[in-house]
N, C-alpha and C positions, 0 to 999 in steps of 0.2 A: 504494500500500500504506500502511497504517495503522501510525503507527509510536512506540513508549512512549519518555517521555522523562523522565526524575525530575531534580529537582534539590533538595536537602534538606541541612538542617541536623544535624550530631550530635553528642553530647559525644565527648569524647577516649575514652573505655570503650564507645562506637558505641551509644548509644543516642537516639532522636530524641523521647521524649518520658518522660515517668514513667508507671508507671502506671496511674493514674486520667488518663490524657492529656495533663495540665498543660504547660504550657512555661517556669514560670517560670524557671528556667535561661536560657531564649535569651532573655528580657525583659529579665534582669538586665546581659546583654552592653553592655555601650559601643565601638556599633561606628559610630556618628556619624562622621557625612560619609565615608562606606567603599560604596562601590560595587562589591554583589559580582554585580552580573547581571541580579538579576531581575526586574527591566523589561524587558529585553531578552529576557528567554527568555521572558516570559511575551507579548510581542508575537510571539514565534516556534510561540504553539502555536494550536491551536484550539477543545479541549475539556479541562477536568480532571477527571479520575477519583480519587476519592477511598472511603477505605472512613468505613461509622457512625461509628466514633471520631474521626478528624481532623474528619469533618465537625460533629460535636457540638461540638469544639474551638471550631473555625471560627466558629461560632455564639457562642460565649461568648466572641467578642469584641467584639459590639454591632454595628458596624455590616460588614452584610457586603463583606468585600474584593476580591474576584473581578467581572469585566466579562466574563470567559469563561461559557458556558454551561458548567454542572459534574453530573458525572454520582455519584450518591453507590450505590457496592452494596452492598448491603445486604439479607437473610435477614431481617430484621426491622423494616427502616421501612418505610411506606408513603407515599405522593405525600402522601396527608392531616399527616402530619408535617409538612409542609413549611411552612413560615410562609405565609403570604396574601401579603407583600410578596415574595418568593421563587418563588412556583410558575411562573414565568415563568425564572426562572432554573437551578434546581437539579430534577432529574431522578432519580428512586429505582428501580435497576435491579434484578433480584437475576442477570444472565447469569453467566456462566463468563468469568473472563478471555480466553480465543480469541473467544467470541463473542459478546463486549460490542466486542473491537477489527473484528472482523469486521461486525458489524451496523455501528457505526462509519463505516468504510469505503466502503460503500453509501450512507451519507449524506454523503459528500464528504470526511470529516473524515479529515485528513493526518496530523497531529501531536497526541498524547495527552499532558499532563503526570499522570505518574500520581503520586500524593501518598498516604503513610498508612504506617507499616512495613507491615501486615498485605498492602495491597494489595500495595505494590511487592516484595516475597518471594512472592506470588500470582503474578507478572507475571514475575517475574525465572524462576520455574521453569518456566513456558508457553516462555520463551525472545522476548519480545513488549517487551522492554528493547531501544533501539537504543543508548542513550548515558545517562551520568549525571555529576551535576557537586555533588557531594559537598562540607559545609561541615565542617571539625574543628572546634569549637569547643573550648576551653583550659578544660576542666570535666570535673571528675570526679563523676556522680551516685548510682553504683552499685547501679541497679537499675531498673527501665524497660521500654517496648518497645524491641526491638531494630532497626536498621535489617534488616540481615540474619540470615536466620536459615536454617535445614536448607533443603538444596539435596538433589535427588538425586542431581546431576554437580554437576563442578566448571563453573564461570561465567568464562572469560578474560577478562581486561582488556587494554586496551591505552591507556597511558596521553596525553593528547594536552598536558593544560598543568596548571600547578602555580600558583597564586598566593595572595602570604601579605601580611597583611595586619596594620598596625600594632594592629590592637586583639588580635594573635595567632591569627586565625583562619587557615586553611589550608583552599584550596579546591582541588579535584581535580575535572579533567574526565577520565570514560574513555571511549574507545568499547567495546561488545561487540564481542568477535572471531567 
């Protein structure tokens, strides 16, 4: 089974970007020589799912960061979007959350890092979230995309580890219950 895995950054007021997408917020961080994971989680997956926004982000940072094959959905790009350096890598879906991880699945793929507020609130109400490891960042921006946002049910957690970190960040692993 095919199974979603987020791991993401957000200010103290739970937002993971502004919005016009920007990050400078998380730039600004002095979290040097601080090892919060994500080498290791990103060795643990097999495909990223991201929505047009994070991925535009993505891009506006020169050189592209990802060795995963990355799946971008999107209502509105097309493969032609995609850079000429890139079309090898990055993939422009527009499925439904069930059966983007479903089609997925039939292609071998175990483990989803799904990346973007919009998507992982898409994802989180499919119920297609196995786990998430959540960064606090000690910033207050007050206004942005949200990580989370309307649910139709309530989402349990169960909380698995806590770790804080001298540059003041606090990282959170939950499982879904």
């Amino acid at each position: 089974m095919t199974t979603g895995h987020i791991m993401m950054a957000m200010t103290l007021d739970g937002f993971v970007a502004r919005k016009n997408h920007t990050l400078d917020w998380l730039e600004k961080q002095d979290t040097a020589g601080e090892d919060h994971g994500f080498t290791e989680f990103m060795e643990s997956i097999d495909v990223i799912v991201m929505g047009s926004g994070s991925y535009k982000t993505v891009l506006g940072f020169g050189e592209w960061p990802y060795t995963k094959p990355v799946v971008v959905l999107s209502r509105s790009l097309t493969q032609a979007d995609i850079p000429d350096d890139l079309q090898d890598k990055v993939e422009i879906m527009s499925n439904e959350p069930i059966d983007l991880m479903k089609a997925l699945g039939e292609h071998g793929i175990k483990r989803v890092y799904v990346d973007g507020g919009a998507i992982i609130q898409s994802f989180l109400r499919e119920g297609l979230i196995r786990d998430m490891k959540v960064a606090i960042v000690p910033i207050l921006i007050g206004d942005g995309i949200r990580l989370f946002g309307e649910l139709a049910k309530d989402v349990d957690l169960a909380l698995e580890s806590v770790s804080d970190f001298k540059s003041g960040l606090i990282q959170m692993q939950y499982r879904i219950q």
